[in-house]
Predicted model as a PDB file, atoms N, CA, C, CB and O in Angstrom, pLDDT in the B-factor column:
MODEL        1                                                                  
ATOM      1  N   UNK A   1      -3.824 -56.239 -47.277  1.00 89.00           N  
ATOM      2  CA  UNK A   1      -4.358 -56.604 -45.986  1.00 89.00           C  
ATOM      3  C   UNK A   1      -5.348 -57.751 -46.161  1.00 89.00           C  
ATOM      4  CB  UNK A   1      -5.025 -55.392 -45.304  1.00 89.00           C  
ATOM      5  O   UNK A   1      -5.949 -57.838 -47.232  1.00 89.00           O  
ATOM      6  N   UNK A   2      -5.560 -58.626 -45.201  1.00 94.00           N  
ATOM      7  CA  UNK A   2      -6.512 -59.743 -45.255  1.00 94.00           C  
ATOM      8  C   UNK A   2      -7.103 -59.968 -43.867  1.00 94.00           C  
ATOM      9  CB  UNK A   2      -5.821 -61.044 -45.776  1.00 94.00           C  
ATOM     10  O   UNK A   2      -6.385 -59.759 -42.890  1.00 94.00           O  
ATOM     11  N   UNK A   3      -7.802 -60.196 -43.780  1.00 95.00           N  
ATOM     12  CA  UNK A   3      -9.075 -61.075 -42.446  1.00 95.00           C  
ATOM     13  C   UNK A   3      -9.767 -62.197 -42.941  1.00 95.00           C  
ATOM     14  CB  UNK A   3     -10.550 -60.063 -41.900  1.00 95.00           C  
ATOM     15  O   UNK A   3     -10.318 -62.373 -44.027  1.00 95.00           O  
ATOM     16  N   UNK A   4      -9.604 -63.172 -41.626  1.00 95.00           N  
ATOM     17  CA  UNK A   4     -10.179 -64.012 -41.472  1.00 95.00           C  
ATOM     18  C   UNK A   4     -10.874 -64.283 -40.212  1.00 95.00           C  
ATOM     19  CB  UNK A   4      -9.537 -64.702 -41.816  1.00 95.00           C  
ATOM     20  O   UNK A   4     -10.140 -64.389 -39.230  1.00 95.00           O  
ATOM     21  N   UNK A   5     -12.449 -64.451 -39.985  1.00 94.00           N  
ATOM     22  CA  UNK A   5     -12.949 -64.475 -39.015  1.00 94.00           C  
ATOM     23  C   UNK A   5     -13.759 -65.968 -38.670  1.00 94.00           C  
ATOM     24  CB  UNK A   5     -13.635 -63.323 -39.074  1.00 94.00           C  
ATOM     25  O   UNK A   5     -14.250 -66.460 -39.686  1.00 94.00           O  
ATOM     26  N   UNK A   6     -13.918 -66.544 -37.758  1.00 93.00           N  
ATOM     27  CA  UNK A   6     -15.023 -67.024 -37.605  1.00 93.00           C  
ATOM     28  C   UNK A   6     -16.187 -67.527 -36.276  1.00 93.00           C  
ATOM     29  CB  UNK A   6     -14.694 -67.775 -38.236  1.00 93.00           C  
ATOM     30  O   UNK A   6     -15.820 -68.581 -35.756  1.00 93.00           O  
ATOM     31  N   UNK A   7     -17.290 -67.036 -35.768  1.00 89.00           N  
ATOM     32  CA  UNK A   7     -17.907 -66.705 -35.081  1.00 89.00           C  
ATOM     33  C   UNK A   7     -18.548 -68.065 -34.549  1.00 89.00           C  
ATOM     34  CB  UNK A   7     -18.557 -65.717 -35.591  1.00 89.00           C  
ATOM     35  O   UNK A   7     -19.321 -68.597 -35.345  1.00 89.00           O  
ATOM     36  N   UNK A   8     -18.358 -68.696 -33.363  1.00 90.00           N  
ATOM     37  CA  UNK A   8     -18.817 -69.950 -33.336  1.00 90.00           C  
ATOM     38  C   UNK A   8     -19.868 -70.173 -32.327  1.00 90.00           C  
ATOM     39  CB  UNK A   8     -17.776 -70.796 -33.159  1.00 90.00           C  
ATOM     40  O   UNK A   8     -19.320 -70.834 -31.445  1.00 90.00           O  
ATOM     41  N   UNK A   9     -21.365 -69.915 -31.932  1.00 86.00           N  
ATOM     42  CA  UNK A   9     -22.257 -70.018 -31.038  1.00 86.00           C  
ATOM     43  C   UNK A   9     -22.261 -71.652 -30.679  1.00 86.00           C  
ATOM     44  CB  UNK A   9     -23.592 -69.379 -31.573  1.00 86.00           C  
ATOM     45  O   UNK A   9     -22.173 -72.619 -31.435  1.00 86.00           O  
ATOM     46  N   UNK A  10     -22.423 -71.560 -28.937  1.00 87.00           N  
ATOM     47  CA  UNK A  10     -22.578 -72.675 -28.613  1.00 87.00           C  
ATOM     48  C   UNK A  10     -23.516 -72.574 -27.138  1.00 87.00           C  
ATOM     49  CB  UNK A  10     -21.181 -73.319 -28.607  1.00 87.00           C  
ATOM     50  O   UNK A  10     -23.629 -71.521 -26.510  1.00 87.00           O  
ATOM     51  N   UNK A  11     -24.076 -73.719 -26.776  1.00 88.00           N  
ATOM     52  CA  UNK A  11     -25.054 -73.687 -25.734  1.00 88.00           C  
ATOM     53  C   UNK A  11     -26.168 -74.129 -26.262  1.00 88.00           C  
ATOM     54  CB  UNK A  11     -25.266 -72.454 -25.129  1.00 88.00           C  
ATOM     55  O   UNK A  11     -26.220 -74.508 -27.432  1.00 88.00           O  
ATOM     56  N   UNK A  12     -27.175 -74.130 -25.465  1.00 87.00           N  
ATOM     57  CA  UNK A  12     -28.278 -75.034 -25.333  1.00 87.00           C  
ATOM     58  C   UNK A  12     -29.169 -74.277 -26.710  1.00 87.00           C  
ATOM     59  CB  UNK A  12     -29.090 -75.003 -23.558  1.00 87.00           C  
ATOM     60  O   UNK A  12     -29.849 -74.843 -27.566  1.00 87.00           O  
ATOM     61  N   UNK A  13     -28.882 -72.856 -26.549  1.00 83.00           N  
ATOM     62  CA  UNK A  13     -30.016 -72.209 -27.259  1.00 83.00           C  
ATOM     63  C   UNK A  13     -29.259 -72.391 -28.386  1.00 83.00           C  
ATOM     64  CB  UNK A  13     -30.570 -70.685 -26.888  1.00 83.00           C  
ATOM     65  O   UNK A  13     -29.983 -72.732 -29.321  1.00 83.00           O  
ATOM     66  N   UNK A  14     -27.996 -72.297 -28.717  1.00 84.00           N  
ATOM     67  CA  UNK A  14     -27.763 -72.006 -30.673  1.00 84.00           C  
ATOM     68  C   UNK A  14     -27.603 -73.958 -30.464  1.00 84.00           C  
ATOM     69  CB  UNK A  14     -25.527 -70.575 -31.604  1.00 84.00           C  
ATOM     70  O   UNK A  14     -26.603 -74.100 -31.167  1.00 84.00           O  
ATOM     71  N   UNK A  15     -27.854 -75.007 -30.108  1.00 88.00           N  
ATOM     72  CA  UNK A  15     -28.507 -76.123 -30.058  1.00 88.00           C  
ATOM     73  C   UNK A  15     -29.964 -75.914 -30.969  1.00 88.00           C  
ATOM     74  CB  UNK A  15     -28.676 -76.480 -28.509  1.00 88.00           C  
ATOM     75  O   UNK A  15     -30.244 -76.327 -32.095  1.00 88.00           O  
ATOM     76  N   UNK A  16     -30.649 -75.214 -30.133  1.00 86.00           N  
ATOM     77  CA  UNK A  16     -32.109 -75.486 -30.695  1.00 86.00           C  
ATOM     78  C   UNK A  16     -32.313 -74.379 -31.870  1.00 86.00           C  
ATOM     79  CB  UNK A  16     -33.377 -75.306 -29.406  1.00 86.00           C  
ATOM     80  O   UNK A  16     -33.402 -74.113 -32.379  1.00 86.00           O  
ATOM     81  N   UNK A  17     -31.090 -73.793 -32.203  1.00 83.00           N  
ATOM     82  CA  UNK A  17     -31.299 -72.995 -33.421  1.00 83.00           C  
ATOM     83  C   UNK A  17     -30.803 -74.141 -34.359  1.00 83.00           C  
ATOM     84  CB  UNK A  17     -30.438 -71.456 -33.515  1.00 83.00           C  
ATOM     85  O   UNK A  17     -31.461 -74.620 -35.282  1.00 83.00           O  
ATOM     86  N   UNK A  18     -29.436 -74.539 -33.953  1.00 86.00           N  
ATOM     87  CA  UNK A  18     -29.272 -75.975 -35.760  1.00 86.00           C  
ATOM     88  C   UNK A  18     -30.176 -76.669 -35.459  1.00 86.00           C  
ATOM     89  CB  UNK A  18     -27.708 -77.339 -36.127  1.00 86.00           C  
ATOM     90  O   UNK A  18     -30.399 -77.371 -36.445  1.00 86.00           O  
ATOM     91  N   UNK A  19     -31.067 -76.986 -34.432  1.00 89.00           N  
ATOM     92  CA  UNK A  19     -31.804 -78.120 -34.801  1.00 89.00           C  
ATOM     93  C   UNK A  19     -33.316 -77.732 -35.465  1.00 89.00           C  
ATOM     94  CB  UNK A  19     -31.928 -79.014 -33.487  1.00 89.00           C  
ATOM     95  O   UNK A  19     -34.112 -78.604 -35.814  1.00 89.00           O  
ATOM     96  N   UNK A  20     -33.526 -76.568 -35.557  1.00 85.00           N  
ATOM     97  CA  UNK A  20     -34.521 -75.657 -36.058  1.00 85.00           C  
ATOM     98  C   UNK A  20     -34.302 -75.307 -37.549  1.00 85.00           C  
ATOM     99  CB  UNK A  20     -34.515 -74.399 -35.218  1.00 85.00           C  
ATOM    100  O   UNK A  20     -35.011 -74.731 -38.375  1.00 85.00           O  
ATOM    101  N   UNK A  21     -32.804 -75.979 -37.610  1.00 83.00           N  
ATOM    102  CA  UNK A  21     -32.580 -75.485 -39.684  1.00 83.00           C  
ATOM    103  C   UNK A  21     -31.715 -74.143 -39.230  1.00 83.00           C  
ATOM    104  CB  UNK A  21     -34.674 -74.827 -41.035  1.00 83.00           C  
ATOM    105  O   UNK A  21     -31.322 -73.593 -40.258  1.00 83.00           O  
ATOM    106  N   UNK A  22     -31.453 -73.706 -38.508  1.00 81.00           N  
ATOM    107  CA  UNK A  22     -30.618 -72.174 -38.503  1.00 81.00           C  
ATOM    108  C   UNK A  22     -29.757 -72.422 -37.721  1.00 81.00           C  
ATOM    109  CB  UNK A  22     -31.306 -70.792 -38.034  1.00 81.00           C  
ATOM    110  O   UNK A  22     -29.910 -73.006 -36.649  1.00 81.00           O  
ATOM    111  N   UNK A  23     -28.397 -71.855 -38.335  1.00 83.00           N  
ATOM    112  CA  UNK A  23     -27.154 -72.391 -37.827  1.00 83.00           C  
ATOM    113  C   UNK A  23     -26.587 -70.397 -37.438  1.00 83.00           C  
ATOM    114  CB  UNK A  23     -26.043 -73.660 -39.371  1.00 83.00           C  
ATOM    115  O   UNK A  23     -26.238 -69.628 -38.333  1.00 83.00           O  
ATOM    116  N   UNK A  24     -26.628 -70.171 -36.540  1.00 83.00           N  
ATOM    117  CA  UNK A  24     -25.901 -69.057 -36.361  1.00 83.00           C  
ATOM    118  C   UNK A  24     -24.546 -68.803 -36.465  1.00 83.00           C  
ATOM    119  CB  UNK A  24     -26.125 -68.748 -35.430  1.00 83.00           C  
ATOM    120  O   UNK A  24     -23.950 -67.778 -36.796  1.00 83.00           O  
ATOM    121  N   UNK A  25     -24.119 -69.987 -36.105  1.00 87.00           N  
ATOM    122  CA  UNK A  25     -22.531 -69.465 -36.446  1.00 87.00           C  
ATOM    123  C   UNK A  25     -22.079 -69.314 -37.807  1.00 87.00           C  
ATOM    124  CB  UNK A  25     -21.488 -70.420 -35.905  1.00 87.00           C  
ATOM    125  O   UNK A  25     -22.753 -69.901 -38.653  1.00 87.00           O  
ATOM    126  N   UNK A  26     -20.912 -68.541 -38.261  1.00 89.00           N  
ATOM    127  CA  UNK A  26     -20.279 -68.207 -39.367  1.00 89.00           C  
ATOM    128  C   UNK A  26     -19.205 -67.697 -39.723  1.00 89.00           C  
ATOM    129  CB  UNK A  26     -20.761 -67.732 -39.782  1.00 89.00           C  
ATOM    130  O   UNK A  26     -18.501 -67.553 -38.724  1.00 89.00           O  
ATOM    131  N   UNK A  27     -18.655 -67.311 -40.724  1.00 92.00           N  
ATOM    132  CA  UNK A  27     -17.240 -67.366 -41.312  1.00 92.00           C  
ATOM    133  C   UNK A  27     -17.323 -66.034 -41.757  1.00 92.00           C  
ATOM    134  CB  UNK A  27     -16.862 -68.513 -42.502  1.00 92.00           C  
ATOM    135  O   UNK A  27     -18.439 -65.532 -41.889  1.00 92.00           O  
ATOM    136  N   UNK A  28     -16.152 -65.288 -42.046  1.00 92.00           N  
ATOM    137  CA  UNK A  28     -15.985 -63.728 -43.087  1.00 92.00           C  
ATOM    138  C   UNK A  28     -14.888 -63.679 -43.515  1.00 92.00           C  
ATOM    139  CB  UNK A  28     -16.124 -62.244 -42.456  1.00 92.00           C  
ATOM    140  O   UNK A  28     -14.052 -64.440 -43.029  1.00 92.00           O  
ATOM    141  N   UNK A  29     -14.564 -62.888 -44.430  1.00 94.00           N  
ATOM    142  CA  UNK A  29     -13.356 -62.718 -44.359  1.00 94.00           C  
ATOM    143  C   UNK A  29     -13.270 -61.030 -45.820  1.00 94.00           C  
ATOM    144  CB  UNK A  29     -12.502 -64.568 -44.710  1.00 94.00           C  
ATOM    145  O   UNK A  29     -14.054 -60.713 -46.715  1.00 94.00           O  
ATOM    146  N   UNK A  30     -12.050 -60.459 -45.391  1.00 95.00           N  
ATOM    147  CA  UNK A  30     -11.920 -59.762 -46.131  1.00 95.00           C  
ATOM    148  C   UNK A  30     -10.698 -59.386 -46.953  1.00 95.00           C  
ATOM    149  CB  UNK A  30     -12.334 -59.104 -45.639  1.00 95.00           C  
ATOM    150  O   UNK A  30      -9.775 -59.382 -46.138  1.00 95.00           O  
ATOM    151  N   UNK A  31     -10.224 -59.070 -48.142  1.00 96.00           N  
ATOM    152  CA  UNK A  31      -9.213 -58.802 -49.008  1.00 96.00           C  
ATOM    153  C   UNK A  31      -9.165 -57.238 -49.168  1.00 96.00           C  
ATOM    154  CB  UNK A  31      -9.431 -59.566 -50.328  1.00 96.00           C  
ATOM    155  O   UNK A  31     -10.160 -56.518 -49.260  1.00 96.00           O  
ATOM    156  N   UNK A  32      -7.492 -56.709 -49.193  1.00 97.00           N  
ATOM    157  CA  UNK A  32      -8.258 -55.306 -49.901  1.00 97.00           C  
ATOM    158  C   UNK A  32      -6.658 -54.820 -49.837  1.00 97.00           C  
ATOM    159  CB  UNK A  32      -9.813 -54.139 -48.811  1.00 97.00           C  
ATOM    160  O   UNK A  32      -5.760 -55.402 -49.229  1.00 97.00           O  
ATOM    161  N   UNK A  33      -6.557 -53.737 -50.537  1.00 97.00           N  
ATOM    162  CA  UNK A  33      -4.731 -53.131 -50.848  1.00 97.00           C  
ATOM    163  C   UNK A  33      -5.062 -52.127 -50.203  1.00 97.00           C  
ATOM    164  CB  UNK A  33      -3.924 -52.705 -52.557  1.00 97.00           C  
ATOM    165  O   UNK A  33      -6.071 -51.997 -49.510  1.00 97.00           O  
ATOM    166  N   UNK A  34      -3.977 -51.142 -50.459  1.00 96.00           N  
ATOM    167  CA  UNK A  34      -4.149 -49.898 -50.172  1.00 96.00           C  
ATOM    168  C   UNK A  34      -2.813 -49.041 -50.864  1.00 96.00           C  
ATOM    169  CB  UNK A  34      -4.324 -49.808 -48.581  1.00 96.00           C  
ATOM    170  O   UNK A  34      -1.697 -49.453 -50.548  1.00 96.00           O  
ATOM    171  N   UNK A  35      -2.871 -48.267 -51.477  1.00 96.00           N  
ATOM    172  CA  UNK A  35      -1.201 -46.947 -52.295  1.00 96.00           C  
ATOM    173  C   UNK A  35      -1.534 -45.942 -51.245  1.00 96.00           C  
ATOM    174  CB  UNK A  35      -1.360 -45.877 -54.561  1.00 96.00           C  
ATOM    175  O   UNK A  35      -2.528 -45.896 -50.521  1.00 96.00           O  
ATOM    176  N   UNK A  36      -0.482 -45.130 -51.306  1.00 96.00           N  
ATOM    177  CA  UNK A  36       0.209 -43.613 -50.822  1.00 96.00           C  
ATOM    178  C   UNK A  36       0.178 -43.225 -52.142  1.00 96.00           C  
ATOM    179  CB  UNK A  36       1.894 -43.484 -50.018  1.00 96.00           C  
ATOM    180  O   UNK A  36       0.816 -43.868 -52.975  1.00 96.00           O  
ATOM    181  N   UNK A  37      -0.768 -41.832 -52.585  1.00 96.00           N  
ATOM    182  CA  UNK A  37      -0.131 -41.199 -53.539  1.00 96.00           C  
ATOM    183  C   UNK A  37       0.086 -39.786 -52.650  1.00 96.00           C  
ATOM    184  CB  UNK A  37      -1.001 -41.154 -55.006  1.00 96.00           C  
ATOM    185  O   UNK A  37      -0.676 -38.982 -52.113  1.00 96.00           O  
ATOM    186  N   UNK A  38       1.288 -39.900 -52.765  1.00 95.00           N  
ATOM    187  CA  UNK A  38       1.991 -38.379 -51.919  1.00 95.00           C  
ATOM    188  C   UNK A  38       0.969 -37.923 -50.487  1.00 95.00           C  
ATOM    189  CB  UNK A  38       1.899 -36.671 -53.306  1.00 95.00           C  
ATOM    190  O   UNK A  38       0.741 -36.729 -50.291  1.00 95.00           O  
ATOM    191  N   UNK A  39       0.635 -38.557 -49.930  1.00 94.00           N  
ATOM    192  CA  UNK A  39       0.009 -38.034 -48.772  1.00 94.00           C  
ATOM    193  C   UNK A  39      -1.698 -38.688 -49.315  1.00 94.00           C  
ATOM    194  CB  UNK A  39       0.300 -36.033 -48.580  1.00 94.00           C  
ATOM    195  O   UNK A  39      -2.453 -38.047 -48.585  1.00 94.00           O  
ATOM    196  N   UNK A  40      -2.210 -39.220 -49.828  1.00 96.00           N  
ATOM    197  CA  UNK A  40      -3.599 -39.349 -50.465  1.00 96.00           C  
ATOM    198  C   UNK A  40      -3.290 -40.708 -50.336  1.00 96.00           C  
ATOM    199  CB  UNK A  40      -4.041 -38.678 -52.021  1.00 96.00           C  
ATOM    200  O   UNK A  40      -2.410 -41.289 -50.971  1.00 96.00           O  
ATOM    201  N   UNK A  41      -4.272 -41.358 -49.231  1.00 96.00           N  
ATOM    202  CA  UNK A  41      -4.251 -42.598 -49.255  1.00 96.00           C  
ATOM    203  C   UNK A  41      -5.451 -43.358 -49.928  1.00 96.00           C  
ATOM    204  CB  UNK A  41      -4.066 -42.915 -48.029  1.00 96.00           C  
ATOM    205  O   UNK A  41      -6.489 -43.055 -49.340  1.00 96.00           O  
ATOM    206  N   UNK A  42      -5.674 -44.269 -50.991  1.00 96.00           N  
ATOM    207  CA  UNK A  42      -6.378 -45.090 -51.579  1.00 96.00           C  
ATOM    208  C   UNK A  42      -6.896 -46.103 -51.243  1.00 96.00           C  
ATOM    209  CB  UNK A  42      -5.990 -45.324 -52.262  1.00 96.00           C  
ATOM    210  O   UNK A  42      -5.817 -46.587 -50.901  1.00 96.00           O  
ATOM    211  N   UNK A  43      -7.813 -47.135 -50.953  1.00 96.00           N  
ATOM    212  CA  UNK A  43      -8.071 -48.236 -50.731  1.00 96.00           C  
ATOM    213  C   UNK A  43      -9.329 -49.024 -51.708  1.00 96.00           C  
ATOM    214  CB  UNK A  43      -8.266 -48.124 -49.388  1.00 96.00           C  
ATOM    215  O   UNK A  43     -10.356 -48.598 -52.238  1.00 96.00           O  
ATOM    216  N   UNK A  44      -8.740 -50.243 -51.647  1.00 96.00           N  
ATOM    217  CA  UNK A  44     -10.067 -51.052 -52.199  1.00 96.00           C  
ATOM    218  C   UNK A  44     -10.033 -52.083 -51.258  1.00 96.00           C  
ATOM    219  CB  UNK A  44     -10.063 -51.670 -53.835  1.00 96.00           C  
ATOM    220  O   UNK A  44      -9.044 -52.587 -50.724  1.00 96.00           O  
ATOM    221  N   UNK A  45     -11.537 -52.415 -51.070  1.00 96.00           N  
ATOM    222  CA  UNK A  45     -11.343 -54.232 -50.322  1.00 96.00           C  
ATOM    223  C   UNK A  45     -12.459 -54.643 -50.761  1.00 96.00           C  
ATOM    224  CB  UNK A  45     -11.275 -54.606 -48.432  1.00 96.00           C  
ATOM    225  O   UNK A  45     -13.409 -54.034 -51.254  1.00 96.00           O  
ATOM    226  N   UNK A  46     -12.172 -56.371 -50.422  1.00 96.00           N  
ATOM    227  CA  UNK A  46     -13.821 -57.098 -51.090  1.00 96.00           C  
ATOM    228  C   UNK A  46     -13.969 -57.637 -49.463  1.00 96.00           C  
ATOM    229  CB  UNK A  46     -13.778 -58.841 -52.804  1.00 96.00           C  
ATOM    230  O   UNK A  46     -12.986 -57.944 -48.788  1.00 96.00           O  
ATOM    231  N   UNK A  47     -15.342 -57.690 -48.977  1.00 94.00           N  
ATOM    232  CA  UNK A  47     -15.449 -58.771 -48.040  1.00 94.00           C  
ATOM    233  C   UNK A  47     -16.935 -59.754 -48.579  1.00 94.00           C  
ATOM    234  CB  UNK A  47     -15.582 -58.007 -46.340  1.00 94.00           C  
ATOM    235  O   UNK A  47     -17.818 -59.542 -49.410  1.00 94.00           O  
ATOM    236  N   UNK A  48     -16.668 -60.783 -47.708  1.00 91.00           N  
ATOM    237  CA  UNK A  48     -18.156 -61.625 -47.665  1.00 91.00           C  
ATOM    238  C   UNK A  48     -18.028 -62.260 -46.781  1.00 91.00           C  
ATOM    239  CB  UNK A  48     -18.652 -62.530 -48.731  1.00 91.00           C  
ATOM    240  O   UNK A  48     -16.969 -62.205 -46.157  1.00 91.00           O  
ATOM    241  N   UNK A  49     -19.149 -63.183 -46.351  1.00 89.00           N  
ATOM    242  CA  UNK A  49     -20.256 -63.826 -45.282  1.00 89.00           C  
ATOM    243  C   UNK A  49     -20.506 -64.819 -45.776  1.00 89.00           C  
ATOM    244  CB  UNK A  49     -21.554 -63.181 -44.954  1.00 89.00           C  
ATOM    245  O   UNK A  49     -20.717 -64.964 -46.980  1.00 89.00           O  
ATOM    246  N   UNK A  50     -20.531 -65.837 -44.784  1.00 87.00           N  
ATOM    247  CA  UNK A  50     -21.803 -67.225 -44.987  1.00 87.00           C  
ATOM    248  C   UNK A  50     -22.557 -67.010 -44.073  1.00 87.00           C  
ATOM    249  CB  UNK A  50     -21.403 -68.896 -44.827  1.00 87.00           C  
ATOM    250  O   UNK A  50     -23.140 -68.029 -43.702  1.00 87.00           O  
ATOM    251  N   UNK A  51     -22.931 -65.669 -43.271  1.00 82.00           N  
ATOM    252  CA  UNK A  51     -23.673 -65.612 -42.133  1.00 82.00           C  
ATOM    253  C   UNK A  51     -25.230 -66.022 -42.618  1.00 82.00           C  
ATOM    254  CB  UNK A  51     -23.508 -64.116 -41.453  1.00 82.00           C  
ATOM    255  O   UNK A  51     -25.118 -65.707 -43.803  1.00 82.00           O  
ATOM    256  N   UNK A  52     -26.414 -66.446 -42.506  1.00 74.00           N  
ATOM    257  CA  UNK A  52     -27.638 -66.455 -42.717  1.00 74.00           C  
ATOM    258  C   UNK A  52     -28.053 -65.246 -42.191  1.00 74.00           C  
ATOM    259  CB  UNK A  52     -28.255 -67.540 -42.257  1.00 74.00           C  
ATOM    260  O   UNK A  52     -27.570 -64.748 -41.174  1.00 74.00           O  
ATOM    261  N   UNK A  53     -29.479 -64.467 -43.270  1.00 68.00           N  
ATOM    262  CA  UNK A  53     -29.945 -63.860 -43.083  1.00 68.00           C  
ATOM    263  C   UNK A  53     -31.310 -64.044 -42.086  1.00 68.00           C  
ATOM    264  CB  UNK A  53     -29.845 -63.537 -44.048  1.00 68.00           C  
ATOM    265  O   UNK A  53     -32.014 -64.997 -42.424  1.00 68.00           O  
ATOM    266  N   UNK A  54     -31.837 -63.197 -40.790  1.00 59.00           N  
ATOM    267  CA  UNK A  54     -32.538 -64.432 -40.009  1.00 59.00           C  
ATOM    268  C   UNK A  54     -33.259 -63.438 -38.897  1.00 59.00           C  
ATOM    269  CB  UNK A  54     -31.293 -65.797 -39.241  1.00 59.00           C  
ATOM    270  O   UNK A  54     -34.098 -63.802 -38.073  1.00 59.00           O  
ATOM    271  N   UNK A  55     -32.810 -62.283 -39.042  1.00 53.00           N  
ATOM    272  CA  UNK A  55     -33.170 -61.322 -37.787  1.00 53.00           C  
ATOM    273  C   UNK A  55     -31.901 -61.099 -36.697  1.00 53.00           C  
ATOM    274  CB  UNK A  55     -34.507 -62.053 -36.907  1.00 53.00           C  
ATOM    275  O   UNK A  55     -30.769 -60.619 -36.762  1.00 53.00           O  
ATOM    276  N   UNK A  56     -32.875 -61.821 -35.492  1.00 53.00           N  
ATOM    277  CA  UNK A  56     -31.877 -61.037 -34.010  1.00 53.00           C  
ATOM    278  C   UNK A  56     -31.831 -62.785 -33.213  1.00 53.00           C  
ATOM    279  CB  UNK A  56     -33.208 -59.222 -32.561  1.00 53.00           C  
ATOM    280  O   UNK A  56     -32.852 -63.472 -33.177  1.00 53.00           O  
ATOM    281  N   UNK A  57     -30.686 -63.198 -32.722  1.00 53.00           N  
ATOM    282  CA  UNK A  57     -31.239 -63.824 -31.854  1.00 53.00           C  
ATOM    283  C   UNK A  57     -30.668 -63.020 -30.577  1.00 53.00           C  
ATOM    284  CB  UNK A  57     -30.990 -65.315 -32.000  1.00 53.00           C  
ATOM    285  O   UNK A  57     -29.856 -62.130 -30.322  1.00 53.00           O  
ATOM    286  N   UNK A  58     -31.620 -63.906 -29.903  1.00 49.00           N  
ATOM    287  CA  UNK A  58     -30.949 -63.105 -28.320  1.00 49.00           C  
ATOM    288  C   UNK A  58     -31.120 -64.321 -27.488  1.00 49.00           C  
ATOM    289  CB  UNK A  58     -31.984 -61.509 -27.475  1.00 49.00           C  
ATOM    290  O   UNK A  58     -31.825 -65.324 -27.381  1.00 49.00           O  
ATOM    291  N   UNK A  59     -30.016 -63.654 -26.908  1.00 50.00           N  
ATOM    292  CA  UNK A  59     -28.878 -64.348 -25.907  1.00 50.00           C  
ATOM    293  C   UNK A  59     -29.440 -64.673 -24.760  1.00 50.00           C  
ATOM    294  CB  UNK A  59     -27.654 -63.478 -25.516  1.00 50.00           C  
ATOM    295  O   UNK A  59     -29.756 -63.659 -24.139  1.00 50.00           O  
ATOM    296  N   UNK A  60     -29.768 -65.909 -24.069  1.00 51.00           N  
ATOM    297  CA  UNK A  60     -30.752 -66.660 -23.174  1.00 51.00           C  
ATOM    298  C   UNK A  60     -30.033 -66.176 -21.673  1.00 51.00           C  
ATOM    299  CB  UNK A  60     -30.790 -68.584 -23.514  1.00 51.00           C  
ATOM    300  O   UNK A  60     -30.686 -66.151 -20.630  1.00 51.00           O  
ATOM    301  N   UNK A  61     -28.612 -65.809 -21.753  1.00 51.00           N  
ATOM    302  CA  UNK A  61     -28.353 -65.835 -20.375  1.00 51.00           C  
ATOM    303  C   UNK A  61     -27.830 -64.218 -20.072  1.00 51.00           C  
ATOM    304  CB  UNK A  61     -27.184 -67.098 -20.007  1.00 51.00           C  
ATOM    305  O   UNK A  61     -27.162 -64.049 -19.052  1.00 51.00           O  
ATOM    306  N   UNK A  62     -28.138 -62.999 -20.973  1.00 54.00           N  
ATOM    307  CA  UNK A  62     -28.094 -61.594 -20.687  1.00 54.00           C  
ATOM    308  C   UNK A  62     -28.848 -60.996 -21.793  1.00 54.00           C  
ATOM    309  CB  UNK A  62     -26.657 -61.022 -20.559  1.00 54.00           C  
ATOM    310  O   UNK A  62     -28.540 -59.806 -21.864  1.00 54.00           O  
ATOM    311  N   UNK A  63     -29.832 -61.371 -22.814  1.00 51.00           N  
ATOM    312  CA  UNK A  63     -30.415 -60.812 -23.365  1.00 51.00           C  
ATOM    313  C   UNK A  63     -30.396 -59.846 -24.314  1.00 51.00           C  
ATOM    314  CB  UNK A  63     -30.758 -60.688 -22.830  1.00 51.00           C  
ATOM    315  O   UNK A  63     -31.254 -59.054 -24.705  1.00 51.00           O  
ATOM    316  N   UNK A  64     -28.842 -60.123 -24.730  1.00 56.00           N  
ATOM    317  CA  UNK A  64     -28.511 -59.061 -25.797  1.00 56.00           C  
ATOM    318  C   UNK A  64     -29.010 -59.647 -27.008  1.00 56.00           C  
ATOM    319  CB  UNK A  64     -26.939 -58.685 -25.944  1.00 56.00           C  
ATOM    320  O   UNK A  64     -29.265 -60.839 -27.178  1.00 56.00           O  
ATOM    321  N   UNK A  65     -29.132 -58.688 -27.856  1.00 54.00           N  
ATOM    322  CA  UNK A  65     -29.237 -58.865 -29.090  1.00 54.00           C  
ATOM    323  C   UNK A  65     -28.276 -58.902 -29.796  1.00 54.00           C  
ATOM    324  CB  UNK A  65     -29.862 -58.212 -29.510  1.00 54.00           C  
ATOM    325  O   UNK A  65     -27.362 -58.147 -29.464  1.00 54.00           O  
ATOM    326  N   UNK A  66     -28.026 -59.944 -31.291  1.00 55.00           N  
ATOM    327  CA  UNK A  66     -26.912 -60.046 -31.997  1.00 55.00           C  
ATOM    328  C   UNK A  66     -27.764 -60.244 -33.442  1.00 55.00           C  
ATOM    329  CB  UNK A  66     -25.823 -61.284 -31.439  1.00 55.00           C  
ATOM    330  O   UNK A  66     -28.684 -61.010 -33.730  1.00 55.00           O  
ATOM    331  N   UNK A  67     -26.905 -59.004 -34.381  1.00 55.00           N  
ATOM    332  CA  UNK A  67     -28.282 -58.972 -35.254  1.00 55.00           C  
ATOM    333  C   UNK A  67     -27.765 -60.050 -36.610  1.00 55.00           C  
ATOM    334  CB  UNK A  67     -28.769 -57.022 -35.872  1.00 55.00           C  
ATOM    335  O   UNK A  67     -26.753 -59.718 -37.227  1.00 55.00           O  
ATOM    336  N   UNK A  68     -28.352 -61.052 -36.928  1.00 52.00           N  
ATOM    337  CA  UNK A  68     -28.058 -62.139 -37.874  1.00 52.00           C  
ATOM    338  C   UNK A  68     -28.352 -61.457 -39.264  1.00 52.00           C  
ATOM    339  CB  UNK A  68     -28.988 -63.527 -37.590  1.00 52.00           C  
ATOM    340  O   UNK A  68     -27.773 -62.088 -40.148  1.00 52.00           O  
ATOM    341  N   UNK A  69     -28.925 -60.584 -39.663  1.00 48.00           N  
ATOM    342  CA  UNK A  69     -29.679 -60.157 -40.791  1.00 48.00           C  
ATOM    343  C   UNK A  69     -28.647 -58.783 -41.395  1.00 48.00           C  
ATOM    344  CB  UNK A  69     -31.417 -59.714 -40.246  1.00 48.00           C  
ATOM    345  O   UNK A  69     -28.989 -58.146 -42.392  1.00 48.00           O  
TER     346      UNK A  69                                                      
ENDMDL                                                                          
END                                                                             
């Protein structure tokens, strides 16, 4: 199995986040198999991030939180 994601903020406010040095948007992705042994299913996967670690920003036009960290 494989994933590929990538999360792209745009608007005025993730504006004044790259121009602040912090880029919220980002990429993921994940690898991983999986066997049947007779009914016993197994798995491994790897994932990773280029997300920055950074806190919460929140969202200027409903105020949610989206947690960067």
């Amino acid at each position: 199995m494989a994933h590929y994601g990538k999360q792209k903020y745009k608007g005025s406010a993730a504006d004044a986040l790259v121009a602040g040095g912090f880029d919220p948007s980002y990429s993921d992705y994940k690898l991983g198999v999986t066997k049947d042994f007779s009914g016993y299913v197994v798995g491994l996967a790897y994932t990773n991030t280029n997300a920055k670690s950074g806190g919460y920003y929140t969202y200027a036009n409903n105020g949610s939180n989206v947690d960067l960290g």
